[in-house]
N, C-alpha and C positions, 0 to 999 in steps of 0.2 A: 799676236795671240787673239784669236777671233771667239767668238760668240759669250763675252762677257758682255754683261751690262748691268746696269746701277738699279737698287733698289733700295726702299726707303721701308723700314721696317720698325713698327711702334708696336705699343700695349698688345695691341689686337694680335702679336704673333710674338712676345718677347715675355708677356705680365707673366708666365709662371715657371718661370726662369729662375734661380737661385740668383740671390743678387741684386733683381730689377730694383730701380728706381726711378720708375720715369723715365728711362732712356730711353734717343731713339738712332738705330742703328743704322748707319749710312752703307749699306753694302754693296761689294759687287761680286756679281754671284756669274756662273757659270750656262751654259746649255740645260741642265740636268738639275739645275736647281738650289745646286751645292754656293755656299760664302765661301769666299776663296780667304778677301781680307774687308774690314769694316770697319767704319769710325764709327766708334763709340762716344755719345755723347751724354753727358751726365745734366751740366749746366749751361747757363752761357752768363756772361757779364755784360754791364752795359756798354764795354768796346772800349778797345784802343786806338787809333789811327796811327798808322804807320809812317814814320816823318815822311819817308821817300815820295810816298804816292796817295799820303792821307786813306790807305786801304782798311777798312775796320778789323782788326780781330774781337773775337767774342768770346771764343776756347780755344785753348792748347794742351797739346799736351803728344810727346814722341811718339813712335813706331817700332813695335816691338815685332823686331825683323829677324828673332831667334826661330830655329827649325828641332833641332837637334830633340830640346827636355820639351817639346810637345808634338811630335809626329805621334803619339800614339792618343793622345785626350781623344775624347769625343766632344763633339761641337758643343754639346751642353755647358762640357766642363771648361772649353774655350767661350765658350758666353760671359757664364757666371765670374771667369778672369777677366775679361774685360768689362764686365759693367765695376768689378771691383777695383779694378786700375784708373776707371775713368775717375768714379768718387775722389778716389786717393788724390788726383789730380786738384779736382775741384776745392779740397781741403787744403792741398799745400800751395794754390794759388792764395786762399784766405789768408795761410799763414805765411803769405811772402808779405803780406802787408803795402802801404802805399809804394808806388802808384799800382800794384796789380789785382788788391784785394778788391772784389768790389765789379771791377771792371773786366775781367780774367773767366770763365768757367772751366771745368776740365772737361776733359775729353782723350783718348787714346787710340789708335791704329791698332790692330791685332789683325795678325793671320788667322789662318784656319790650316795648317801647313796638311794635314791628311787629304782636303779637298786640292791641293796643288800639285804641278806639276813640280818633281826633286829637281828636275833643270833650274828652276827658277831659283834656285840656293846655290847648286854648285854650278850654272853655267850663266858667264859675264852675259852673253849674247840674250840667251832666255831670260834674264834680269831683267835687263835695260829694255826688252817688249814688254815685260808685265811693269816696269817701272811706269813704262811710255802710257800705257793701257791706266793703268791708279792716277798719273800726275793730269790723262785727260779727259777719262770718264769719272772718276768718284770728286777727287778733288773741287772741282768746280763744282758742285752738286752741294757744297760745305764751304762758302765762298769766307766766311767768316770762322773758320778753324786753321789754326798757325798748329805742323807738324814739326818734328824733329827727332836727332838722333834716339837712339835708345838701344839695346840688346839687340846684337847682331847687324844694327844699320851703320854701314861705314860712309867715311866721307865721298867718296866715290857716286854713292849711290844717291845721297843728299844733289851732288854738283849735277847728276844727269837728272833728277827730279824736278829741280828749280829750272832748270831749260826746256821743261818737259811740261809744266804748270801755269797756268792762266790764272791768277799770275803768281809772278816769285816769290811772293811777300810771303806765301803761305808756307812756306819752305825756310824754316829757323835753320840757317847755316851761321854755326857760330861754335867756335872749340869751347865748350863747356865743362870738358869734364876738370880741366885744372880749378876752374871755381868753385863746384861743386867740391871740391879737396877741400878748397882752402875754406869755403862756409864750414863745414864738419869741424875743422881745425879748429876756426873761430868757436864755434857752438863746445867743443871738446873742453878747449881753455875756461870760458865759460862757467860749465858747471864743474870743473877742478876747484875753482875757486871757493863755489859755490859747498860744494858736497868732502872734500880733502882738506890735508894739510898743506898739499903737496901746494910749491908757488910758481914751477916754475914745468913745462912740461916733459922737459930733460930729466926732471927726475923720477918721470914714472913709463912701465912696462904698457908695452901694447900687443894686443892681440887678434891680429888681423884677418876674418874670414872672405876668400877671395878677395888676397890682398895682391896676386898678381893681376886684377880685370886693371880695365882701362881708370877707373876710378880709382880704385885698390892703389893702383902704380903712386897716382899724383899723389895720394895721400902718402905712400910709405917718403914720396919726395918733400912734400908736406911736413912732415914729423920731422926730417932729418934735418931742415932752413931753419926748425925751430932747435936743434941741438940735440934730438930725441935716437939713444943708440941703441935699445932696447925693443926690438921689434921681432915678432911672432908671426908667422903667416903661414895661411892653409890655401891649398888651392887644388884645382884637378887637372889645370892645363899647368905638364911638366917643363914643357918649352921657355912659357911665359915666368914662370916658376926660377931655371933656371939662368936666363937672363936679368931677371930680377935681383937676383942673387950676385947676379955677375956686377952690377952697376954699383949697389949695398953691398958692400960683403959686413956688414953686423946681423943682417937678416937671419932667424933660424928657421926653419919650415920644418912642420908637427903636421903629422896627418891630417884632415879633416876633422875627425870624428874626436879629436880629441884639443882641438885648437879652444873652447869654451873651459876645458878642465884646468889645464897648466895655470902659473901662477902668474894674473898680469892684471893689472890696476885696471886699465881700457878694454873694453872688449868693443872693436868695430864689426859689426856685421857689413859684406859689402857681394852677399854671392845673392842666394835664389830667395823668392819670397816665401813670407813663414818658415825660417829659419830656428826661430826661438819658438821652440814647445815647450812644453811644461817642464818636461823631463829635464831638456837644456836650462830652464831657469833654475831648475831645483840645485842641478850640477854647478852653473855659472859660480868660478871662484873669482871675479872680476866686481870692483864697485861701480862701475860707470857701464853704460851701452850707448855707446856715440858711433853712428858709422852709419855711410849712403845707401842700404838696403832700403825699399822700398816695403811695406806693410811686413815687417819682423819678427812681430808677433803674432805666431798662429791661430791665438784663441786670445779673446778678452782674459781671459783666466789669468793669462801671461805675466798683463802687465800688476795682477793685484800680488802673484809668488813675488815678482822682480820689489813689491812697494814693500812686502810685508819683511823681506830678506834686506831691507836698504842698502839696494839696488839703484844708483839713480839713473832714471833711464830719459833716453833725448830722442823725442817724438818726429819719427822721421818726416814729420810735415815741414816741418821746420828747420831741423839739421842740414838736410842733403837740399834746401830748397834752392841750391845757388845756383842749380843748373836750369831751373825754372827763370829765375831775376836775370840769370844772363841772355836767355833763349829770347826771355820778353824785351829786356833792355836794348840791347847790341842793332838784332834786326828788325825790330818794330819801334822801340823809343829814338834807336840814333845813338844811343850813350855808349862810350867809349868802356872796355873792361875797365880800366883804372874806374870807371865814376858807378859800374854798377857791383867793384867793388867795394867802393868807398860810401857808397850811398843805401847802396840797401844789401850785401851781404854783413857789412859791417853789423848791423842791426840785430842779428842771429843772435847773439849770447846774449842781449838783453830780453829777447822773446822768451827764452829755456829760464833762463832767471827769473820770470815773472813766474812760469811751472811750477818751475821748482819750488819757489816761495809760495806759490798756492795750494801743493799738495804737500806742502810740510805743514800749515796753517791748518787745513781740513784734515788732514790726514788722507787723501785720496788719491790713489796710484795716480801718479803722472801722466799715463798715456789716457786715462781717461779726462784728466782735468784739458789735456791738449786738443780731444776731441770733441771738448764742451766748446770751447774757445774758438775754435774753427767754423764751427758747426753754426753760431750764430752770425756768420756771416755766408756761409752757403744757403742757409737758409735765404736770404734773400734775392741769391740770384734766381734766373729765371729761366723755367722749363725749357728745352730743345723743343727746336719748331720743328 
C-alpha cells in the first residue's frame, strides 16, 4: 500500500474541531492528503513498564476497526468521535484505579473509512498491507501508546499487528471481552444491593441491548453462572441473534426499538454510542442501567431525567472498565486473568457504591457525581507530546 506516510497533527490544525482537548493526532494520511486512520491522544500517564521488556506505556486505549455505521460521516464528524472516545478513555483509566490511575492516559485508533480503500475491510490480503503499513509507519511514531481490540478488530488482525510492530508490547493481545462481562456483572450486583430489594440476581429481569455482540454474548453467559433465567435481548445481526438463542433457549428477542420499554428490572446497554436520549430515558421502564456501552448517554440531560425518575445508573467509566484492567494487567503488568480479576475487577462494585452513596447524599445525578470523580485525576495527567 504505497504513498502513505505519518503526520503529526496539533492545535494549529485540530483547535476548532468539536470536541478538542488538547489532543494531538498521530496520523497517517494518504498522497492527496486524506487521514486514512489516527491515534488520538487525549492524555498520557506517568507510564507503566512492561514486565517482559521494561517497554513504557503512557496511553491506551483500542482500535475502532468498524466500516459499516461510519462510511458515510465526514471527517469532522470522525474527529470530533475520536477526540470523544479518547477522553472517555482517559476517564475510565482514572476510574480503573491502582495500579492504572495515575499512570495510564487515553487514547484511541479510529479510521476515517470514506478516505479508504472498501478492500481493506472485506479483503484478508488488502488488510494485512494496511495492517503491515499502521503496525510500521504510525505505530512507532507513538512508541508509548498500548493498542487493542475494539469494534470490528478481530484476533486475527491483533496476531498479524504484533508481528508487524516495533515492538509487540504495543499490541494488548489478551481475551477481554469475558472480563469485561464479568466486571458489569460484579458492578450489576453491586448497586442491586445498593438501589433494590432484590438479594439475589436470579431474581430479577434483564434487558439486553446488543446482547448478541461479543460482549452482549459473555454477559448473557455471565447472568446465567449466576442463576439469572429471565433475559431480554435486541439485536441487528440475526445470525448472532439466532445462535444465541440456540445456546439459551430462556432468551426472548424484542425488536430494538422497543427492548428499553418492556418490563425488566436491568437495563444493559451494550450496542452503539448515545443510545440513551431523552426520549429513551423518559420511556426506560427499568430501575438500574448497568451494561458495557461506552458514553450512553447522549446529552448530560440524560443523566439528570434517569436521577430525577430513580433511575440508578452505573457510569460506564467504571462498570465496563474490565476490559481496560485486563488489557493493562495481562500484557504489560504480567498478571494472570485470575489475579486481574481478583485484584482490580473485584473492586468495581465498591467504586458504584461510593456513587451511588454520594448522589444519594447531594442529590446529584450519578453520572455527573462520576464525572467529577474521574476528572480530578485526569486532570493531572499530562498533555500529548
Amino acid at each position: 500500500m504505497r504513498g502513505l506516510h505519518y503526520e503529526k497533527w496539533d492545535a494549529d490544525r485540530l483547535s476548532g474541531i468539536p470536541g478538542y482537548d488538547s489532543h494531538i493526532v498521530h496520523a497517517l494520511v494518504d498522497e492527496d492528503g486524506n487521514i486514512l486512520s489516527g491515534i488520538f491522544e487525549h492524555r498520557l500517564g506517568e507510564g507503566l513498564p512492561t514486565k517482559k521488556t521494561g517497554h513504557v506505556i503512557r496511553s491506551c486505549g483500542g482500535w475502532s476497526f468498524n466500516w459499516k455505521d461510519a462510511n458515510r460521516a465526514a471527517d469532522t464528524e470522525i474527529f470530533t468521535m475520536g477526540f470523544n472516545r479518547a477522553k472517555a478513555m482517559s476517564r475510565k483509566a482514572a476510574a480503573a484505579g491502582e495500579p492504572i490511575a495515575g499512570y495510564v492516559g487515553g487514547a484511541k485508533t479510529v479510521n476515517f473509512p470514506r478516505n479508504m480503500p472498501v478492500q481493506v475491510f472485506t479483503d484478508r490480503k488488502v488488510c494485512k498491507e494496511y495492517l503491515h503499513v499502521f503496525g510500521g509507519e504510525l505505530l512507532p511514531r507513538v512508541p508509548h501508546y498500548l493498542t487493542g481490540g475494539d469494534v470490528g478488530l478481530e484476533e486475527w488482525h491483533l496476531d498479524y499487528l504484533s508481528e508487524h510492530t516495533p515492538p509487540p508490547e504495543q499490541v494488548g493481545k489478551c481475551n477481554h471481552n469475558a472480563l469485561t462481562a464479568h466486571g458489569v456483572v460484579v458492578g450489576t450486583k453491586a448497586l442491586m444491593h445498593m438501589h433494590t430489594y432484590y438479594r439475589n440476581l436470579s431474581e430479577m429481569t434483564f434487558a439486553i441491548q446488543g446482547g448478541a455482540g461479543k460482549v452482549g454474548r459473555c454477559i448473557v453467559a455471565e447472568l446465567r453462572r449466576h442463576g439469572v433465567s429471565n433475559i431480554v435481548i435486541a439485536d441487528t445481526n440475526k445470525d448472532n441473534i439466532a445462535s444465541l438463542v440456540k445456546e439459551h433457549d430462556c432468551i426472548r428477542v424484542v425488536p430494538p426499538e422497543k427492548i428499553h420499554t418492556g418490563y425488566a428490572d436491568v437495563f444493559m446497554p451494550c450496542a452503539i454510542l448515545g443510545s440513551i436520549t431523552e426520549q429513551v430515558a423518559h420511556e426506560m421502564s427499568a430501575c438500574m442501567i448497568c451494561g458495557c456501552e461506552n458514553d450512553p448517554l447522549s446529552t448530560p440531560q440524560v443523566g439528570e431525567i434517569l436521577h430525577r425518575r430513580y433511575i440508578a445508573y452505573a457510569s460506564h467509566y467504571f462498570i465496563n472498565g474490565g476490559g481496560l484492567m485486563t488489557i493493562i494487567g495481562v500484557p504489560v503488568l504480567g498478571m494472570s486473568y485470575e489475579a486481574v480479576t481478583n485484584e482490580m475487577i473485584s473492586k468495581i462494585g465498591n467504586r458504584l457504591a461510593i456513587i451511588y452513596r454520594e448522589s444519594e447524599r447531594t442529590n446529584t445525578p450519578a453520572s455527573v457525581v462520576a464525572d467529577a470523580m474521574v476528572d480530578v485525576c485526569v486532570a493531572k495527567l499530562s498533555l500529548p507530546e
